[in-house]
N, C-alpha and C positions, 0 to 999 in steps of 0.2 A: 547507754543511750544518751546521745550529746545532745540535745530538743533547743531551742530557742525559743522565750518567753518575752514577748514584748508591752509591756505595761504602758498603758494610756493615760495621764494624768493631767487633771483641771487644779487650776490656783487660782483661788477666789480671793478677792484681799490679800493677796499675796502670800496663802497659806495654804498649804496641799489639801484636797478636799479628804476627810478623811475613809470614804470608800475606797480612795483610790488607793491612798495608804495599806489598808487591808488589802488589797490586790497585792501592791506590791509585796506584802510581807509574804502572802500564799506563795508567790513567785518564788522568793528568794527560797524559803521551805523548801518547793518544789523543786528545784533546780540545785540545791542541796544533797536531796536525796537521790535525783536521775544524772549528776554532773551536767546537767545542761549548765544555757545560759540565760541573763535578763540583761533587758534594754526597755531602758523609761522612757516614752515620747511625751512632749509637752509641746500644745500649738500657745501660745502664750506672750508678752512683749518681752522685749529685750530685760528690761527688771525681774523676768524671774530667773535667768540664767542662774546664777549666784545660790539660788535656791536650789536649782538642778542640780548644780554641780557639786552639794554636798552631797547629793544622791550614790557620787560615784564612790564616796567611802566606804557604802555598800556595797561596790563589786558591781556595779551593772553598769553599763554605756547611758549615756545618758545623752540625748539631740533635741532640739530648742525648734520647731519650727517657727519662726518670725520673719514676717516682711507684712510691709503698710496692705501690699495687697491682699492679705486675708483678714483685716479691720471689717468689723460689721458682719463677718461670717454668721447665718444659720444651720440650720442642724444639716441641710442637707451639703450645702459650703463645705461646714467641719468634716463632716466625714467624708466630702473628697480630697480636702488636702492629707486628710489624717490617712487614707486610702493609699495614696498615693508611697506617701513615707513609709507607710506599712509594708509595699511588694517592693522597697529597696532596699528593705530589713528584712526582708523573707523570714517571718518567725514563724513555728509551728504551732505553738498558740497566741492567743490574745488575753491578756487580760483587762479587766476594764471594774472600777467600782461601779453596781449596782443603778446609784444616781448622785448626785453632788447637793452641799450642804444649799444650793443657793436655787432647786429647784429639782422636779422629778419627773423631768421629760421623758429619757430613758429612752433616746431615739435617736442618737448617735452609734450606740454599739452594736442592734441589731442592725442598723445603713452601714456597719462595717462589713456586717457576715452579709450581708447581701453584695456590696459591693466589689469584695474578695472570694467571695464562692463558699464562704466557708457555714460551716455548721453553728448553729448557736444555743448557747446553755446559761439560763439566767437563774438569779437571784441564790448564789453557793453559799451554803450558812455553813457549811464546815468542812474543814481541806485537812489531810493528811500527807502532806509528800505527792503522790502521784494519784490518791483517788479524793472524792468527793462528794458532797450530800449537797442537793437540792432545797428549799424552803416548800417545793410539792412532794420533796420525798424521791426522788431520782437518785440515786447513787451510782457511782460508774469512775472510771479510769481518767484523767486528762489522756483525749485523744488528738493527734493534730488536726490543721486546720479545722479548727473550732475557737470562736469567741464567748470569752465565760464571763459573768457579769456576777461582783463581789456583795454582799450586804458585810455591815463593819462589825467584821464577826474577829477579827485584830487590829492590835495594835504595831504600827512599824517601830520595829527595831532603832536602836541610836547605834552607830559606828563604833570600832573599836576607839580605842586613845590613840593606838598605834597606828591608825590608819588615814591615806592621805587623801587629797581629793586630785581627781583629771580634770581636764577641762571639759565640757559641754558643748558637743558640735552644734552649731545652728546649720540650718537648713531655711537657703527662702526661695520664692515661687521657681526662680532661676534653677535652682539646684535638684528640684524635685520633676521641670517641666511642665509646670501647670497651666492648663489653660485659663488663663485671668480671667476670662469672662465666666468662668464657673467659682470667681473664689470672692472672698470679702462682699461688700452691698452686691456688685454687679453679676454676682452665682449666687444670688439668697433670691429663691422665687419669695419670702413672706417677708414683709416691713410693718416697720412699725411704725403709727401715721401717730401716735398720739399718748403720750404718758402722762398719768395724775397721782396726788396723793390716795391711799386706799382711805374711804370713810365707809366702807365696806361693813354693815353690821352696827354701826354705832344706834345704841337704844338709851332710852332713860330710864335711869337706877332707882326703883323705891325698896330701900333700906328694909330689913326685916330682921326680926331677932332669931337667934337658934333654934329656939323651942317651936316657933310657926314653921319650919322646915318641913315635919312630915304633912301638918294641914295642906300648905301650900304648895306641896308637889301633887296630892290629892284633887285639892279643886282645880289644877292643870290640868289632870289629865281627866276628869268631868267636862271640862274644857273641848278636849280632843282638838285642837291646836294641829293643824297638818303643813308642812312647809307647803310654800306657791309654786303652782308649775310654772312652767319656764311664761312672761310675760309675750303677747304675739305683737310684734309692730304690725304699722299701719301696710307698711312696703314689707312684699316677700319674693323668695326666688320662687323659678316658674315647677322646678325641682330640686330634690334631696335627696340621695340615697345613706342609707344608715346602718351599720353593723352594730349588733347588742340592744342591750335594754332602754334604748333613748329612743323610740319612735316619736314620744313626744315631745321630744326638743326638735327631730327636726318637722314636724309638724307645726311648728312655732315658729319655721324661720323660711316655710315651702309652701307653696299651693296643692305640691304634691310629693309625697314621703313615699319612697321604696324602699323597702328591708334587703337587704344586701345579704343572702346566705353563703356563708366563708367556710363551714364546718367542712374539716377535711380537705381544703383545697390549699393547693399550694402557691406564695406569692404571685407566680407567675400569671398559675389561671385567672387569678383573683384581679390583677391587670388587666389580662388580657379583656376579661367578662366586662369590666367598668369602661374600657374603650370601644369594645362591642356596641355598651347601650350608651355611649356617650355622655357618659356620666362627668360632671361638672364639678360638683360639691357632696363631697362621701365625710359621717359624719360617723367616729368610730366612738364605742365606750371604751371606759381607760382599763379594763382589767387589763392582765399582764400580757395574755394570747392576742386579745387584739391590739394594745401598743405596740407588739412585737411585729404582728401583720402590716400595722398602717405604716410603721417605719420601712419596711420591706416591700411594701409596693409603690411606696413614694419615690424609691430610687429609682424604680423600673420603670414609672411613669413620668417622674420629674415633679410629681406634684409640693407642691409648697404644703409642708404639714406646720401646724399649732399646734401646739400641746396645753392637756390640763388648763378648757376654756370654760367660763364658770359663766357668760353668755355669749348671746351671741344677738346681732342685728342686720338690718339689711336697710343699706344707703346708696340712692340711686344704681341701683343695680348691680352692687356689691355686698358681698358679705365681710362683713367685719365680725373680728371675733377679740372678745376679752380675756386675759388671764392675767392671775397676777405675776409679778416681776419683780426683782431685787431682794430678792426675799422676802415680798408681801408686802414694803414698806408701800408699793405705788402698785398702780394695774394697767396697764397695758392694752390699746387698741391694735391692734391687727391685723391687715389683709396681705392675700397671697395673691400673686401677678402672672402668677402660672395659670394655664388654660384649665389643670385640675388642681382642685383644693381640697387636704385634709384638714381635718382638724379633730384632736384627742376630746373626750367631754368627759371632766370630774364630778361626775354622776355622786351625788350624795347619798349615803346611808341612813335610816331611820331609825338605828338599833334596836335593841331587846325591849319590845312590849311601846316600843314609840318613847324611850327614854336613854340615856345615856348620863352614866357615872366616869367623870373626867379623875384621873389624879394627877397634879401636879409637884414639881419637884419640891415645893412647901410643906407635902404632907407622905412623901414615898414612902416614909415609914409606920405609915396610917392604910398603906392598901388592901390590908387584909381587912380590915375593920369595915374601909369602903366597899370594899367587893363584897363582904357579908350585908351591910346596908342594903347593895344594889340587887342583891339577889331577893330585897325582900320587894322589891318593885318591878323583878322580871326587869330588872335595867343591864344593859350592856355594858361592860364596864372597859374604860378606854384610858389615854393617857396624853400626855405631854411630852416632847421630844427628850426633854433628858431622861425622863421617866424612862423610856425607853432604852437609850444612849445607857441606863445604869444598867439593865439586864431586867429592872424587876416587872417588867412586862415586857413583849413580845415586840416587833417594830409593826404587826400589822394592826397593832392596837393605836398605833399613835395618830392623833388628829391633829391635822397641821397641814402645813404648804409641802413637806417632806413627805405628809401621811397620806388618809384619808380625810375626805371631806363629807360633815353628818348633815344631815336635816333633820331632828328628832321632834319630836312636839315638845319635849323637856332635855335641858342639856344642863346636867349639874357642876360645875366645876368646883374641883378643891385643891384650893392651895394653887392655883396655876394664876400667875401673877398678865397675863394678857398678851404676850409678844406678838406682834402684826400675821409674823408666820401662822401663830396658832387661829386670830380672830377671825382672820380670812377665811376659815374654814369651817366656822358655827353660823357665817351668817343664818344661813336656812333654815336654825332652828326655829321653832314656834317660839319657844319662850328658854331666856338662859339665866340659871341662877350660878351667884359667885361666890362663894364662902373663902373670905381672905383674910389674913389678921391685920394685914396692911390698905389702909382706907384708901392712898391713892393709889392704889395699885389699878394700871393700865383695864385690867380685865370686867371694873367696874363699868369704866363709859361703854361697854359692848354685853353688858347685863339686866336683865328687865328686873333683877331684885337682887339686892347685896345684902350679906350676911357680915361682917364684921367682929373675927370670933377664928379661934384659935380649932384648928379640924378636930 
């Protein structure tokens, strides 16, 4: 079986993102044991070549799409040029990581399987040669035409000593035949009008000792502290239809909220039924089924989608929507200029008992301790990106710009030192405590009590 494996790869800072990496490695595994073959794609500038092209010490083809005219590309952009380069490579699958270290839009790979006809299979936590395991539990064969989406369940391979590198074909609009007005700013239905530093969450710290810990998670939650529903401006649209558990977000941004029933139906109907009722502004929750959906009906429809919006407002008869950007360091205003607009909503979680037990990479080897803690508060117990990244908790545990985003009435953190990705995603707690041994450590200005104390 000679198969063709085509891997999709983003470089952020000039460095492979590393879900992608993990695809790659599945690849080459794969194609290992079926004698196929791989080919790396990167839409990227001229400066990652070099990087590509040590790819090919690996054995795979490696092509560089670059030209000015895909500068400013959005999701639905990328994955028409990436579409494009895709059926001049005719591969029988796709690979693609999961989501990238610098966000988790996750709306690229299904706009491929839409775009190409093909089948789609997300979130593989474990590959063998030709079959594979799901993170729902699916197991099944690589079959063709299908797009499979990796979590960094590996690490890529280094090259033999002996081995050389090729060169890295580029590819620009010319070579592919792209319609320019589908590519860069001028095929991005959504812009960004407006970017600031994130002060996202910042609270003031009153200092407490170790021993007032178990009191003062107690009198919180006598408290009962509940995050804030979504705030209502003064301007709203005239309507909003909505898929999943957010009717009151878009209640918040409509004079009138439609629930959108999708169970069962396929991209298409799901299109079709929103241009039936003229639907304007369709407001999904971000679980995986509906990301998967909204990405899939956006190509069908052209709609300008957003991802992962933490709010939303409405100015002179536009909807603007928030997310963060750059990896949280800034957040991002947004609207789309398409006649339909999605937009993903990072619906927050409350955890176990309205409390959450954080650990971070300060105290990973304090998790059992923590988890026995948390268990004595019916607390959910979550984690930190590397926390994760180590194995010693799950990735649907991690809270972050990567993960999920909580609203708890109590949010405990240990040992996690504050990075923008993580804070971004506590705002909505009622109240956050920090236990750090390190006093300036970031995590303190986004904490309503610091503990100063070793976990």
């Amino acid at each position: 079986m000679n198969k063709k494996i085509v891997v999709t790869l983003k470089y952020f800072q000039g460095e492979l993102n590393p879900f992608d990496g993990a695809a790659l490695e599945c690849a080459l595994e794969c194609a290992a044991q079926t004698g196929g073959e791989v080919a790396a794609l990167a839409m990227a500038p001229e400066s990652v070549k070099d990087r590509l092209k040590s790819l090919t010490r690996l054995g795979v083809k490696a092509v560089l799409l670059s030209d000015h005219a895909f500068a400013g590309s959005d999701t639905q952009a990328t994955s028409y040029i990436l579409a494009l380069a895709l059926k001049r490579l005719q591969p029988d699958f796709i690979f693609c990581g999961r989501q990238s270290v610098d966000g988790d839009t996750a709306q690229v790979p299904p706009m491929l399987a839409q775009r190409l006809g093909f089948s789609f299979v997300t979130r593989v936590i474990d590959a063998d040669g030709n079959k594979f395991c799901t993170r729902d539990g699916v197991r099944g064969e690589f079959t063709g035409n299908t797009v499979y989406t990796f979590e960094k369940i590996k690490t890529l391979r280094f090259p033999s000593i002996f081995s050389k590198a090729c060169e890295a074909e580029t590819w620009n609009a010319a070579a592919l035949s792209a319609d320019l007005s589908l590519c860069g700013l001028r095929g991005s239905p959504t812009r960004v009008i407006k970017t600031y530093e994130s002060a996202v969450g910042r609270r003031n710290c009153a200092f407490v000792s170790m021993d007032q810990l178990p009191q003062l998670i107690e009198t919180l939650l006598q408290k009962n502290r509940k995050a804030e529903r979504p705030q209502e401006s003064g301007e709203k649209l005239p309507q909003a239809f909505y898929a999943g558990n957010i009717g009151f977000v878009a209640e918040s941004v409509a004079e009138k909220a439609v629930l959108l029933d999708v169970a069962g139906k396929s991209p298409q109907a799901v299109a079709e039924e929103l241009q039936r009722k003229g639907a304007k502004t369709v407001l999904w929750e971000n679980t995986e089924e509906l990301k998967t959906l909204a990405a899939r009906v956006a190509v069908i429809t052209g709609a300008g989608l957003c991802a992962d919006c933490i709010s939303f407002r409405v100015e002179n008869g536009e909807l603007v929507m928030t997310r963060p950007a750059r990896g949280g360091n800034v957040t991002a205003d947004i609207i789309a200029g398409s006649e339909m607009k999605f937009s993903t909503v990072k619906k927050a979680r409350s955890g176990g008992n309205g409390v959450i037990f954080s650990v971070g990479k300060g105290c990973v080897n304090k998790t059992d301790e923590i988890k026995a803690l948390a268990m004595r508060y019916g607390a959910e117990l979550c984690c930190s990106r590397a926390v994760a990244d180590s194995g010693k908790l799950p990735y649907e545990k991690q809270v972050g710009l990567t993960g999920k985003t909580v609203s708890p009435k109590i949010y405990v953190a240990f040992g996690i030192s504050g990075a923008v990705q993580h804070t971004c995603a506590i705002s909505g707690a009622g109240a956050v405590i920090a236990v750090n041994k390190d006093r300036n450590a970031r995590i303190f200005d986004y904490a309503d009590y610091g503990i100063i104390a070793e976990v």
